[in-house]
C-alpha positions as CSV (number, residue, x, y, z in Angstrom):
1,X,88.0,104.7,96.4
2,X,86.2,105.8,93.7
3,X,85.3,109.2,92.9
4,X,83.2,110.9,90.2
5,X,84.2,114.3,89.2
6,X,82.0,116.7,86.7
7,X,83.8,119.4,85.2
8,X,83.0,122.0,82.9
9,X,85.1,123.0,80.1
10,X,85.5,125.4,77.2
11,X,85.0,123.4,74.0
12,X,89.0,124.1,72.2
13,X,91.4,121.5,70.8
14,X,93.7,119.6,73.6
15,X,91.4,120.3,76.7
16,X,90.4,116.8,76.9
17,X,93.8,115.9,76.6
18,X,95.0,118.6,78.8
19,X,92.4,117.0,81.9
20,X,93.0,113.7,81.5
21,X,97.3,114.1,81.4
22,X,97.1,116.0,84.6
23,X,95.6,112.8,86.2
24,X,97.5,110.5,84.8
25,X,100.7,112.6,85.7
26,X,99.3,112.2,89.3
27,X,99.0,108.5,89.1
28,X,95.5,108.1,89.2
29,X,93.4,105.6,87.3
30,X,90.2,106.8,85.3
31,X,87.5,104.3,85.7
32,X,85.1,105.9,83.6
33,X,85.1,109.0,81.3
34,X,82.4,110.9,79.5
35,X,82.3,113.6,77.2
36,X,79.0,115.7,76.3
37,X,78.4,119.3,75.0
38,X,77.1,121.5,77.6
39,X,73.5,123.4,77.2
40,X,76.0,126.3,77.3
41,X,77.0,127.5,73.7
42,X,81.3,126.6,73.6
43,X,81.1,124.4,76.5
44,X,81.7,120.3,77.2
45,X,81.1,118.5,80.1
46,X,83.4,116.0,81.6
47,X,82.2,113.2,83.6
48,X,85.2,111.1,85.2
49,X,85.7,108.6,87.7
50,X,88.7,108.5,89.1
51,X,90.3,105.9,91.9
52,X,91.6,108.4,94.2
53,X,91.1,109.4,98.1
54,X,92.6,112.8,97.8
55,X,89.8,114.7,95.3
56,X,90.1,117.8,96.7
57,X,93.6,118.0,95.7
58,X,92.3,116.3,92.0
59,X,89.6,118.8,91.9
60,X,92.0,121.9,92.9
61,X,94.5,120.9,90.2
62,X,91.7,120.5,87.4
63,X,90.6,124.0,88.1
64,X,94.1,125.4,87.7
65,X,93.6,124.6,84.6
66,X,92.9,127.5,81.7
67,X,89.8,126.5,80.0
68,X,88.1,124.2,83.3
69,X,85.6,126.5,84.3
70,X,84.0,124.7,87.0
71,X,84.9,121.4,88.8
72,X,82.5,119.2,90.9
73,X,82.6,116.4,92.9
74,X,79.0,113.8,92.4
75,X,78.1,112.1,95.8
76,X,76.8,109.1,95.1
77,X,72.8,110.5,96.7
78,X,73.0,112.7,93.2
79,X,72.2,111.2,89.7
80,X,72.2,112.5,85.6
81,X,69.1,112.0,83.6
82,X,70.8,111.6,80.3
83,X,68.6,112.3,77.1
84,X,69.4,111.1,73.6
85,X,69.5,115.0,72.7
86,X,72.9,115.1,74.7
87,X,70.5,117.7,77.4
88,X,70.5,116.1,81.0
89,X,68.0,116.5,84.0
90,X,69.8,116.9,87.0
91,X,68.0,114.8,89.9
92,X,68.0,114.2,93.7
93,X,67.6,111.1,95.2
């Protein structure tokens, strides 16, 4: 099953690479993979979906990380607003 995990990062050389090994390590595909600047100064957001049913152990591992700062699973009842600007609207369906 596919899940779609946001995670918040600090913006330094090799975190993307850093995020993306640890899933690949596990043996989990990436569907999809997005990379924004944050509103927060330093700060990218990751958007990933990845074909796995264990997220929480996914999610737990991404936070172990050094420069994650937050990790987040999207149900699929929540959607992103994206804006040419790179700035999203966060909205409930």
């Amino acid at each position: 099953m596919t899940r779609t995990l946001v995670a918040l990062v600090r913006d330094h050389p090799a975190v993307l690479n850093r995020t993306v090994s640890l899933i690949r390590r596990r043996g989990y595909n990436i569907d999809r993979l997005l990379v924004v600047r944050s509103d927060q100064p330093g700060m990218s957001r990751v958007t990933m979906a990845v074909d796995t049913d264990n997220v929480s152990h996914v999610m737990e591992q991404l936070r172990r990380l050094i420069d994650v700062v937050a990790v987040n699973e999207v149900s699929e009842h929540q959607s992103y607003h994206w804006q040419a600007d790179g700035a999203d609207d966060h909205v409930e369906d």
